[in-house]
Steps between C-alpha positions, in 0.01 A plus 500: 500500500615812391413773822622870382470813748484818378497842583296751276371839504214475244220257382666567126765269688339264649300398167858501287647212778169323488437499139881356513385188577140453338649175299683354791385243789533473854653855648429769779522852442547753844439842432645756796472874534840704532426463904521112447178439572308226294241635248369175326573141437437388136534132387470250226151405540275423245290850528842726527664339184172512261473872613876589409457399169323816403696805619154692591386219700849484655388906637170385596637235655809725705262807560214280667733321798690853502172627627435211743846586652423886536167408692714251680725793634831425268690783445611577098 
């Protein structure tokens, strides 16, 4: 398993890394603020790798659990 942790200062980031890995299997993605905090988790499930195939999707997709961590109290 491939587990990558990254550091990023905009969702325009987080979708490039993702969409990185749209053809490949079994991996973890870690996304962390510049505090080190953790943002999101992404992985290879069935649902994340049909929606990184399309690049809009991919934003949807990034923009949607962005909000859930906001609401959550996760600083950007």
């Amino acid at each position: 398993m491939t587990h990558k942790k990254l550091t990023i200062t905009g969702l325009n980031e987080m979708v490039y890394h993702l969409r990185e890995y749209k053809d490949k299997t079994d991996w973890q993605i870690d996304f962390y603020n510049i505090y080190g905090a953790l943002l999101l988790s992404f992985d290879s499930d069935e649902e994340t790798l049909q929606r990184l195939q399309d690049e809009d999707e991919a934003y949807k997709m990034v923009t949607e659990w962005m909000d859930v961590a906001l609401m959550m109290g996760k600083e950007y």
